[in-house]
N, C-alpha and C positions, 0 to 999 in steps of 0.2 A: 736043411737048406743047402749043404754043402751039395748033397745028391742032386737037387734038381738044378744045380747052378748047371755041374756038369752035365747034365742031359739037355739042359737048353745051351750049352755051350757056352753062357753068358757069364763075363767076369765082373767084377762089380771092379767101377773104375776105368772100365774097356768101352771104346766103342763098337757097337753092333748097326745091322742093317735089316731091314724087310728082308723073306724071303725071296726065293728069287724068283718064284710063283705069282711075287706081286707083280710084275714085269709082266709078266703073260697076263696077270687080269685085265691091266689097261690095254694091251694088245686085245685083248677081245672085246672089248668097249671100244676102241676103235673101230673094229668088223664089223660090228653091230652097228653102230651110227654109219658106217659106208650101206649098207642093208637098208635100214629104216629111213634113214633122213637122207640122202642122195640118190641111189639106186630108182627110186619111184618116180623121179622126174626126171633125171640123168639121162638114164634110155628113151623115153619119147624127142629129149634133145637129137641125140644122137640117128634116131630115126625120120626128125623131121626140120629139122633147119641146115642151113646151108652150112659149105665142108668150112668156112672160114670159121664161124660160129662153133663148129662143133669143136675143132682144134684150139680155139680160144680158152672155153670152159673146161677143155679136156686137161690141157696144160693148168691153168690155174686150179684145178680140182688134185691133180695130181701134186703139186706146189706145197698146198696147203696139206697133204697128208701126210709128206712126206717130212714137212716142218714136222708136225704131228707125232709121227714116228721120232724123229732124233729128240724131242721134247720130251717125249717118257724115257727114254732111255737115259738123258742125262738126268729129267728129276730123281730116276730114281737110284742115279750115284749118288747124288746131293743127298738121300735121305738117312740118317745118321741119328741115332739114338746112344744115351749111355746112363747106366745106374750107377749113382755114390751112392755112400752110404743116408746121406742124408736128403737126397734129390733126385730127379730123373732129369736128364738135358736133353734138349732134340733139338737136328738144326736142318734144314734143308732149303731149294731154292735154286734156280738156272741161272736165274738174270737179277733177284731180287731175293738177297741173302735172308731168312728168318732160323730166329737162335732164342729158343724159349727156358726157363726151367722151373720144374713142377716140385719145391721140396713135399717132400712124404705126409708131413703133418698138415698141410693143408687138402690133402686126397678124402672127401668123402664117400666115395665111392667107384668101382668100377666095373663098365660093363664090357660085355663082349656082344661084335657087332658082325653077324654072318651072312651075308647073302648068298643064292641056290648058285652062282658061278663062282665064288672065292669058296661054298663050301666043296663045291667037286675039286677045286684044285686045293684042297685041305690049309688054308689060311682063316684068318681071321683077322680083327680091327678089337685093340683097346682102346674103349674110351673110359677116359679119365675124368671125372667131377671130382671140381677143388669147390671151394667155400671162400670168399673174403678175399681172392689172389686178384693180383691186375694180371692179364695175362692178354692172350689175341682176341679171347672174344669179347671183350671190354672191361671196364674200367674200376677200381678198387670195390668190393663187395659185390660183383655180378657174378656169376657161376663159369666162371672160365672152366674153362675144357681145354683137352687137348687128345692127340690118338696114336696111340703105336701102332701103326696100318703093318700090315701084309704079314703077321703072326703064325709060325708055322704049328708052335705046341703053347698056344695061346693060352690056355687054361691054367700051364705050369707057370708062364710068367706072371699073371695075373696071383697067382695065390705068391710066386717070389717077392712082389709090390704088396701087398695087402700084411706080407709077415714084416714087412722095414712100416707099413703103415702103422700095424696094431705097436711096434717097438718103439714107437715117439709119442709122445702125452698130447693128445687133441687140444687145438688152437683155441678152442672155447674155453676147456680147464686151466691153461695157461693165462688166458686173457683175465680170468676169472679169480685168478689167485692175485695177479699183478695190482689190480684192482683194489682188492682188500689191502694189499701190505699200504697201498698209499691212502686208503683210507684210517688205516693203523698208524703210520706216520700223524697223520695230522689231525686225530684225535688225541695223539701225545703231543701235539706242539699245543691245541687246546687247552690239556691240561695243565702243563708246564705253565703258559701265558696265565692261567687263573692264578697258577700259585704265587706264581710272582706279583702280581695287582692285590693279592691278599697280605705280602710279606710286607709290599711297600706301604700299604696302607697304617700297616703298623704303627 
C-alpha cells in the first residue's frame, strides 16, 4: 500500500484535487454545447435580423459563456477530496458550499466511470455505493453515492479504498452481532427475574 500511496501521490490525511485534465473536460463540454445547441440558430440570427438584434443576442450569448468559463474554473478550485483512515471527505461548491463524508465500512462497492473524451484525456470518475448512509442522494437506508471525478490512475486509487474497505468489519456483521449481545442481555435479565419469583415464592 505504501507503493501505490506514492505513485498516486496521495497521503492519507491530505487533501487532494481532480486532475488537472478535468478542467479541460468541462472546457470541451462547453465547445460542444456552443457547436450543437447555439451555433445552429445563432448564424441564421446573425444572417437575418436587424444589427440591433444581432448585437443584443450577441452580447448576451457572449455574458453567459463567459459566466460559463469563470464557473468551471472556480468549481473546479472548490473540488477537494481527502482519505483517513477511517473515511473519505469531499467538499466542493462556488456559491453553495457541499462537505460530505463516506466512512469505509459503509462502501459496498465501487465503480469506475469513463467516457470516449475523459478516456483520451486519461481520467476517470469513482463512483462510490454506500448501503444504509444518509448522504446527498437521500435519506437514511437509500444507496447514497458519491464520485471522485477527474482520476488520473483511477484504478490504483480505487483498489487504495477497497484495501481500508476490506480492513473494516462490514456494517451488517456488526449490526448483527450488536443485536445478539442485547438479545443475550435480556434473556439473562429473564432468567434472573424467574429465579427470583421462584426464591420468593418460597
Amino acid at each position: 500500500m505504501i507503493n501505490m500511496r506514492e505513485k498516486l501521490k496521495i497521503k492519507i490525511g491530505e487533501e487532494f484535487k481532480p486532475a488537472p485534465q478535468f478542467k479541460k473536460l468541462y472546457y470541451i463540454y462547453l465547445l460542444l454545447a456552443i457547436i450543437f445547441a447555439i451555433l445552429w440558430w445563432y448564424l441564421p440570427v446573425l444572417l437575418f435580423t436587424p444589427f440591433g438584434v444581432k448585437v443584443g443576442i450577441t452580447i448576451l450569448i457572449l455574458a453567459i459563456l463567459i459566466f460559463i468559463a469563470y464557473w468551471i474554473r472556480k468549481y473546479y478550485e472548490t473540488m477537494v477530496y481527502k482519505l483517513t483512515k477511517d473515511e473519505i471527505v469531499w467538499r466542493r461548491g462556488v456559491w453553495f458550499k457541499k462537505t460530505g463524508i463516506v466512512p469505509y465500512n459503509r462502501i459496498t462497492n465501487i465503480d469506475i466511470g469513463q467516457g470516449p473524451i475523459s478516456r483520451m484525456l486519461g481520467i476517470a470518475s469513482l463512483k462510490i455505493q454506500t448501503a444504509g448512509y444518509s448522504g446527498p442522494s437521500g435519506g437514511f437506508g437509500s444507496p447514497a453515492e458519491m464520485k471522485i471525478e477527474g482520476v488520473k490512475q483511477f484504478e490504483e486509487l480505487r483498489e487504495l479504498i477497497m484495501e481500508f474497505v476490506k480492513g473494516k468489519k462490514p456494517v451488517a456483521i456488526e449490526t448483527y452481532e450488536e443485536e445478539n449481545i442485547d438479545l443475550k442481555i435480556l434473556n439473562e435479565l429473564v432468567k434472573i427475574r424467574k429465579l427470583l419469583e421462584k426464591s420468593s415464592e418460597k
